[in-house]
N, C-alpha and C positions, 0 to 999 in steps of 0.2 A: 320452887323448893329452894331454899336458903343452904347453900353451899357455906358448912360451918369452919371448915378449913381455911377457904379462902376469906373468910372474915376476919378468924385469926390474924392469920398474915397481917390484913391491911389494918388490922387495929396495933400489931405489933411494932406496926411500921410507921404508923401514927406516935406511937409512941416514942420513937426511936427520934424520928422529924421534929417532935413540937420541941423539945428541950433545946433541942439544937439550933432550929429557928429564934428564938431567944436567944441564945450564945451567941449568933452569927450578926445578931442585931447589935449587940454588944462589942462586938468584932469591928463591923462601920464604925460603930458611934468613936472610939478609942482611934483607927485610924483615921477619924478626921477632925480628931483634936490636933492630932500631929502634922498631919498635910492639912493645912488651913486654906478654906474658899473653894478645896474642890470637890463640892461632896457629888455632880455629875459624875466626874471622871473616876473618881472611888466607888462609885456605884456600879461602874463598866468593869472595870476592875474585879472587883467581885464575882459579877455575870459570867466575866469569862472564867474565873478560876470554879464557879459552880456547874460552868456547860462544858469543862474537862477540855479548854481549851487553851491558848498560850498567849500572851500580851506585847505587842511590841508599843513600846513609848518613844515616840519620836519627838523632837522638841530639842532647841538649844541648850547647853549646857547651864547648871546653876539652877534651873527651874523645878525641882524636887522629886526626877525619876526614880535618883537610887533612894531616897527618904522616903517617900513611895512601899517603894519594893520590901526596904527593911521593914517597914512598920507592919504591913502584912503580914510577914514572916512571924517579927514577936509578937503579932495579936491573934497568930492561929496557931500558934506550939510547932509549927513545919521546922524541920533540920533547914540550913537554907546556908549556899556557899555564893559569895560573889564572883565573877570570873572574868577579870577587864581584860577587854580584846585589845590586841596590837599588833605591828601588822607580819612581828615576827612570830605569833602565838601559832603553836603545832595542833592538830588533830589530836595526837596523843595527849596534851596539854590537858583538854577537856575530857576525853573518853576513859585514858587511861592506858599502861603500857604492861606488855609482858616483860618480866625478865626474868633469867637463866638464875639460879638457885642453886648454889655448886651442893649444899648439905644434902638436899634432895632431889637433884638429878632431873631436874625439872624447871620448864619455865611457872613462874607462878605472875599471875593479875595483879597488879597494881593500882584498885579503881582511881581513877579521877576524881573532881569535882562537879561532874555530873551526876556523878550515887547522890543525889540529895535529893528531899522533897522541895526546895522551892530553890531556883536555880536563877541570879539575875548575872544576863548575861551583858554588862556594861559596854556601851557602846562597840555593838555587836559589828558594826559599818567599817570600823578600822582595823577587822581580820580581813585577809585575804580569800578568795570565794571557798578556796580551799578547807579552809577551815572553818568559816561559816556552814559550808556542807555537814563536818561532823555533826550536827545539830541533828540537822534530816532524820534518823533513823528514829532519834529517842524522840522527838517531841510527834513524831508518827504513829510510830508504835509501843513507846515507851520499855525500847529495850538497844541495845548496842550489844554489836558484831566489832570484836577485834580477837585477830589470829582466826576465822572461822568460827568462834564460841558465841555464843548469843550470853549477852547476861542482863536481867531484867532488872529494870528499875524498881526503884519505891513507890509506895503507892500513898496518897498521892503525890503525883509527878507536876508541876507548874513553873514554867519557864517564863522569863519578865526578861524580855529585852529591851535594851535601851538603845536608841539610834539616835546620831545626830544631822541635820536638816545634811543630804547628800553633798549640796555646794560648798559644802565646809572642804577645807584640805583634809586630804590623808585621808578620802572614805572611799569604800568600796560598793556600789549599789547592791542589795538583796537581791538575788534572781527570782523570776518570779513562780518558781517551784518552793523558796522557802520561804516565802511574802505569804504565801497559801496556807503556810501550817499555821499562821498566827490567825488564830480565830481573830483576835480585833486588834484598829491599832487606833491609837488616842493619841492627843495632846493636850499636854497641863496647859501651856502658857502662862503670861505672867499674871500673878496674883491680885484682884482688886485691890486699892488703897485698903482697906479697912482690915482684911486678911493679912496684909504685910506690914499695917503697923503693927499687927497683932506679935506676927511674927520678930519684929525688930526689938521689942520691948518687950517679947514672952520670956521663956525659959528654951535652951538650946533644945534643938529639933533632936539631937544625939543624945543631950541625955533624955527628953522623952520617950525617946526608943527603949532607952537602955532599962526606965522603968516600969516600960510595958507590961502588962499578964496576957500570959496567956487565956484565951477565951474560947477557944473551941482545939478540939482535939480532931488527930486523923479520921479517927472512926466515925466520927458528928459529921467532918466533910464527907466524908465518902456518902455517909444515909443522904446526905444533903445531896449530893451528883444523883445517888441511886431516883430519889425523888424528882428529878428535876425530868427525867424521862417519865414519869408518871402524870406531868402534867398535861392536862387534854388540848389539843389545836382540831378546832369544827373544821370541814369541809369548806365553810365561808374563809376562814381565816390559810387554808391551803392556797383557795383561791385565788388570794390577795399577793400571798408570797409566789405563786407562780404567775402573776401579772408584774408582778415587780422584777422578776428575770428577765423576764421576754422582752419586757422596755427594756432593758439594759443592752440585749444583745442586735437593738434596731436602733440605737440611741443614737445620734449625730454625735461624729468625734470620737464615737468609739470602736475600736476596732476588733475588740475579743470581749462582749461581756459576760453575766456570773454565771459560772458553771454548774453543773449540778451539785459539786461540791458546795458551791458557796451558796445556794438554797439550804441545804444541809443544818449550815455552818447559822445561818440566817436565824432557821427554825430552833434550833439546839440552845442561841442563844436569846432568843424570843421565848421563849419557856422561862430561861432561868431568869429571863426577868419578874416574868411572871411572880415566880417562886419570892426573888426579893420583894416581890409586894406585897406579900402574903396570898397571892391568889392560886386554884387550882386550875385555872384556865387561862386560856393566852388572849389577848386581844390586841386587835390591828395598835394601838397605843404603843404596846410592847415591841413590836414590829417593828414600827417608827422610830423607838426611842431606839433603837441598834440598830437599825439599818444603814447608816453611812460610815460607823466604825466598822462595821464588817464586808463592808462592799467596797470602800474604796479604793482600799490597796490592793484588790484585785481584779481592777479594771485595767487595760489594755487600752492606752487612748494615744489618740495623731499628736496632742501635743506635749506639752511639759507635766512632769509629774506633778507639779502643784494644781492642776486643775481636776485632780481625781477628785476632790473632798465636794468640792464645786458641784462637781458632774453626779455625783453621786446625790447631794442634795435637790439637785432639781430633777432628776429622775425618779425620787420619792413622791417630790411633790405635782408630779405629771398625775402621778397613778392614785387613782380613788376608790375607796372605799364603796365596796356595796352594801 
């Protein structure tokens, strides 16, 4: 018997999806006019801001994280505040502060620039741990505790941090409780020849921005998140994601690998890739193609941090496909 409600729904929600899908295509194609040669790493980008999750950009300065960031912002209509870290920047700074209100007898909230929908946090590595913590709560739960009051963010909420390689002076390592909130972290690197003469003889990356349109609206991202849990993973492709943990935490040199969380985190953004493909289903491909941005800053290893990327790619490729 043909359940006509539940058809409704999913026809209404079809509807809601395919317009948006379109827009969101339109949304890539514009920001990689802008950031040129990197249409990978703009592709990740995306995944993670469709799997409701948060971006860290690591990479030398000059190489076009905050260009990045902005171009996102005016190609999806998102409110979006910058907030360069230093190493005197307060908790308050970000969150936001109460103050005493002599007219009305009262402290009143002074939100920060956290209240926004897309938040990039520049060079996140030269606050001190302290203040990098304020981060914790909103990009967890997407809501901040100051005086005891809870007060909830926007919706959608997307944080784009930018680090610089640790060895640099003046940085402070992520601990690895807020390495975890970042569903993935990527590097641009430097641009092929053909993308930077593009670059050197195109039109400024600034005013590009500046005459961006917007292309997708809140509500289009949100149908677009809501779908992206809609998308199917078989028992095979469970499989695969839970053979790819289990090497991680037997892995030579490693000494803590992915948690359940970062299976989670894995699958979440193994779908939305999907989703960028146009497909309703996930497959081991999708897997692969994020599996080492989401696993490797949360691996636990004996030696230097540079060898996470490393280790995380040959542990992909240890593990096979049935």
């Amino acid at each position: 018997m043909v359940d006509h409600s539940t058809l409704r729904q999913q026809q209404a929600a079809h509807s809601t999806v395919a317009p948006a899908r379109v827009a969101l295509d339109a949304a890539i194609a514009q920001v990689n006019a802008t950031v040129l040669g990197k249409h990978h790493e703009i592709s990740l980008a995306f995944v993670c801001l469709l799997a409701e999750g948060h971006l860290l950009i690591e990479d030398l300065p000059g190489l076009g994280k905050t260009t990045l960031a902005r171009a996102m912002a005016a190609s999806l209509g998102l409110d979006f505040h910058r907030l360069q870290f230093t190493s005197d920047l307060l908790p308050s700074d970000i969150l936001g502060v109460s103050v005493f209100d002599q007219s009305q007898q009262r402290f009143a909230f002074h939100p920060g620039p956290i209240f926004t929908q897309l938040l990039l946090a520049d060079e996140i590595n030269r606050a001190p741990p302290r203040t990098q913590s304020a981060l914790l709560e909103a990009m967890a739960e997407h809501q901040i505790t100051v005086d005891g009051v809870c007060h909830r963010l926007q919706q959608p909420f997307f944080v784009i941090a930018t680090q610089n390689p640790v060895d640099l002076v003046g940085t402070f390592p992520l601990p690895d409780s807020q390495l975890d909130r970042f569903l993935l972290r990527i590097q641009l690197g430097y641009p092929d020849a053909t993308a930077e003469r593009a670059m050197l003889i195109g039109e400024d990356r600034r005013h590009l921005i500046e005459q961006a349109q917007p292309l997708l609206d809140a509500e289009q991202l949100l149908a677009l998140r809501r779908a992206v849990s809609g998308i199917h993973a078989s028992t095979a492709l469970i499989d695969y994601i839970q053979a790819l943990l289990a090497h991680s935490r037997r892995y030579p040199g490693v000494r803590v690998g992915l948690s359940p969380r970062a299976g989670l985190a894995l699958l979440r953004a193994a779908k939305a890739h999907a989703l960028l493909c146009g497909r309703e289903h996930v497959l081991p491909e999708d897997v692969q193609r994020v599996f080492v941005e989401v696993s490797a800053h949360r691996l636990a290893t004996e030696g230097h941090s540079g060898e996470h990327t490393a280790l995380a790619s040959a542990m992909l490729a240890d593990v096979a496909v049935d």
